[in-house]
N, C-alpha and C positions, 0 to 999 in steps of 0.2 A: 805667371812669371817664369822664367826660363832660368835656372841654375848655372852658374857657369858662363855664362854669357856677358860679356867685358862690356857689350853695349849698354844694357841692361842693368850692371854697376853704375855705368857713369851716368846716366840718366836717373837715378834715385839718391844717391849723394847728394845733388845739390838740393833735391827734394826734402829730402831730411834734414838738412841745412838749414832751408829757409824752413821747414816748418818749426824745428829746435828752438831757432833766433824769436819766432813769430808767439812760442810757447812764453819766453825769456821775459819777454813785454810784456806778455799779457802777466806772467807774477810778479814783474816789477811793478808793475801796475798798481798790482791789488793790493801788495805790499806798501808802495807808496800812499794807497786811499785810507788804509787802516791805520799808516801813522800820522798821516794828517788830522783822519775822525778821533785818535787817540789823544794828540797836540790839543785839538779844539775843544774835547771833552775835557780837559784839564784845567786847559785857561774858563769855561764856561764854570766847571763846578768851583775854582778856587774863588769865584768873584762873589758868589751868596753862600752860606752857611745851611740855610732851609733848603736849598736844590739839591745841594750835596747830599741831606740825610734823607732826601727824597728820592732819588739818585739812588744811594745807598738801599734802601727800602726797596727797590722795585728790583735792584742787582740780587739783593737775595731771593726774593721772592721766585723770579726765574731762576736759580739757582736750587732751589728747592725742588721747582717744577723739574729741571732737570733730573735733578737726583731719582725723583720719581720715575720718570722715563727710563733713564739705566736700569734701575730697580727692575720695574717691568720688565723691558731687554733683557736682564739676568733670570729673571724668573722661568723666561718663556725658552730662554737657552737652558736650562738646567731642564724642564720638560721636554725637551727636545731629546737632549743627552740623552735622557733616560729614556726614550722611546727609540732610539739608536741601539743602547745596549738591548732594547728586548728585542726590535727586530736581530739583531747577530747570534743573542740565546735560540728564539726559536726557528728562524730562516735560516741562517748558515750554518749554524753547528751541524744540524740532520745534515748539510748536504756535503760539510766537510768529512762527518761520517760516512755516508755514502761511496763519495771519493776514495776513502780510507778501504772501506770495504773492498771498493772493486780493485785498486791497488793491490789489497791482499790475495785478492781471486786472481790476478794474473800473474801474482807473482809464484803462486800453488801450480798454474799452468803452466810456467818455465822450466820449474821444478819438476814436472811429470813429464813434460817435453825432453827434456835436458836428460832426464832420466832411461828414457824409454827409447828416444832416438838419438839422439845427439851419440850417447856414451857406445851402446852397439854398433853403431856405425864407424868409432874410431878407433871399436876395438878391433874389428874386420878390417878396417885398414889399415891398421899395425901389424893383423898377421898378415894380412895380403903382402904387405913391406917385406916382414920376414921372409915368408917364402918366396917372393923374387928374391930376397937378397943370396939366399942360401940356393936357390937354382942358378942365381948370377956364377956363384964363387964354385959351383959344379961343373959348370959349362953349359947349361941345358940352358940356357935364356941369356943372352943378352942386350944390352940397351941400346939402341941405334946410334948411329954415331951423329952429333949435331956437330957440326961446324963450316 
């Protein structure tokens, strides 16, 4: 797909559109099937007393089952957790260390750079600076004319 392309806008708008609208249905949908199934589960369990506590019995039962499940799901998320935290103890720290290391080593390199070249070099060219300037204001040198 092409960025910036005006053609390319209008031909997925309406795309979007109808697929949004086509989404809309399909959750009214499902929302309308669940209240109807709700409706008729109502009127069904209010008509016998025995269905209701029958009813009622298998709601919890799956209910329990449930609870089990997450149970599970939590368990197996907390072993996970915790095999997360060891991988980062032993796999990253060494290599953030490392990092760390070599950081320091180049930063010992700028410093001995910095030191060695950098500083004589500016110091030569501050005298070099002086002594033009002090041959400029003698007469013995001076600087072409630009203009």
């Amino acid at each position: 797909m092409v960025y910036n392309d005006p053609m390319a806008e209008k031909t997925t708008r309406p795309q979007r559109k109808s697929r949004l609208r086509r989404r809309l249905v399909l959750y009214g949908g499902i929302l309308l099937l669940v209240l109807a199934a709700a409706a008729a589960g109502l009127v069904f369990l209010s008509r016998d007393e025995a269905q209701t506590r029958v009813a009622r019995d298998i709601f919890l039962i799956l209910l329990a089952l449930e609870f089990m499940v997450v149970g599970a799901a939590l368990t197996v998320l907390v072993v996970q957790l915790a095999r997360l935290i060891l991988l980062v103890e032993m796999e990253l720290r060494p290599m953030l260390e490392n990092a760390n290391d070599t950081l320091d080593a180049l930063r010992g390199t700028t410093m001995f750079l910095s030191e060695t070249l950098v500083e004589p070099v500016m110091k030569l060219q501050s005298s070099l600076a002086g002594i033009q300037r002090v041959m400029e204001v003698l007469g013995m040198f001076r600087k072409p004319f630009k203009g």
